[in-house]
C-alpha positions in Angstrom: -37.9 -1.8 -24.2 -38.0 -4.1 -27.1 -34.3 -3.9 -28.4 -32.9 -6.6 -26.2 -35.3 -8.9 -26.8 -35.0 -8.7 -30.3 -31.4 -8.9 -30.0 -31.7 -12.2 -28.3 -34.7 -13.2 -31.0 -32.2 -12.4 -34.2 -29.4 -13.4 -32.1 -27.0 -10.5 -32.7 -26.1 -7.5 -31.3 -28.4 -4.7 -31.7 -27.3 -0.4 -31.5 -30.4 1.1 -31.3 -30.5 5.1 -31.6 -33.3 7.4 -30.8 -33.9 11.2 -30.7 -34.2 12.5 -27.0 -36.0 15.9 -26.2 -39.4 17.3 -25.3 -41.5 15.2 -28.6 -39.3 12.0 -28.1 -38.5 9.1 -26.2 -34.7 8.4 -25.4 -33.5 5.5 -24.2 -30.9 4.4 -26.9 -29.8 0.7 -26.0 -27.1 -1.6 -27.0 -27.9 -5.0 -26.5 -25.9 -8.3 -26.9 -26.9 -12.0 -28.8 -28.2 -13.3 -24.8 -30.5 -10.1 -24.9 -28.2 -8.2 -22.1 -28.2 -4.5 -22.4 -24.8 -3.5 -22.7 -25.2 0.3 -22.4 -28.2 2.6 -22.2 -29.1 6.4 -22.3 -31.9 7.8 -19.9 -34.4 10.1 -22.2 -32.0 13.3 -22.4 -29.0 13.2 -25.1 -26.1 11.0 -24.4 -23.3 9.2 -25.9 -23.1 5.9 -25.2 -20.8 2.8 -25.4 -20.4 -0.4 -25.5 -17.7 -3.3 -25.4 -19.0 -5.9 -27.9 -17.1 -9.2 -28.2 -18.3 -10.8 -31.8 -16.3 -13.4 -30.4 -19.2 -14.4 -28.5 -21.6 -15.0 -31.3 -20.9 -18.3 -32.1 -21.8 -19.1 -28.6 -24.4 -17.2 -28.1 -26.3 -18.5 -31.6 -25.6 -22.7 -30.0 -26.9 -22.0 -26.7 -30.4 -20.1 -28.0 -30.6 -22.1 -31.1 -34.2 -21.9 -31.5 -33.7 -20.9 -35.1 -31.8 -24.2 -36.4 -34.9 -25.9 -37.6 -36.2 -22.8 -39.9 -32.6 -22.8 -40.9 -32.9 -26.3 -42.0 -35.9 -26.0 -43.4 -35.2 -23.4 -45.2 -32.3 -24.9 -46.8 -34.0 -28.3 -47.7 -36.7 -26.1 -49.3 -34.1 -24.4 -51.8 -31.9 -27.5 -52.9 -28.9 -25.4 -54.8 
């Protein structure tokens, strides 16, 4: 599944939902900033959950910090 590594791509945590049943897929996700799934439903209903530590952001964002030089260049290309 895709959540996780868009998690880890945007660098946030991600709560994706879905319908489950007979016409639908499942598999709701939870996913942290490093792309981990945190919790995860099989393709019947279920409640999930998830401990997520927003403390661990700031980490997470410095040690996958692929996006610092759109940042920058994004920034440079807007002078305020």
């Amino acid at each position: 599944m895709v959540v996780p590594t868009r998690a880890l791509e945007s660098q946030l945590f991600i709560a994706y939902a879905n319908h489950a049943g007979p016409h639908f897929a499942g598999l709701s996700t939870v996913a942290d900033p490093y792309g981990r799934r945190l919790a995860a439903a099989g393709d019947d209903a279920a409640l999930i959950f998830a401990d997520v530590a927003v403390s661990t952001l700031p980490q997470a964002r410095l040690d996958t910090d692929y996006l610092s030089p759109f940042v920058h260049s994004a920034a440079s290309a807007h002078p305020q």
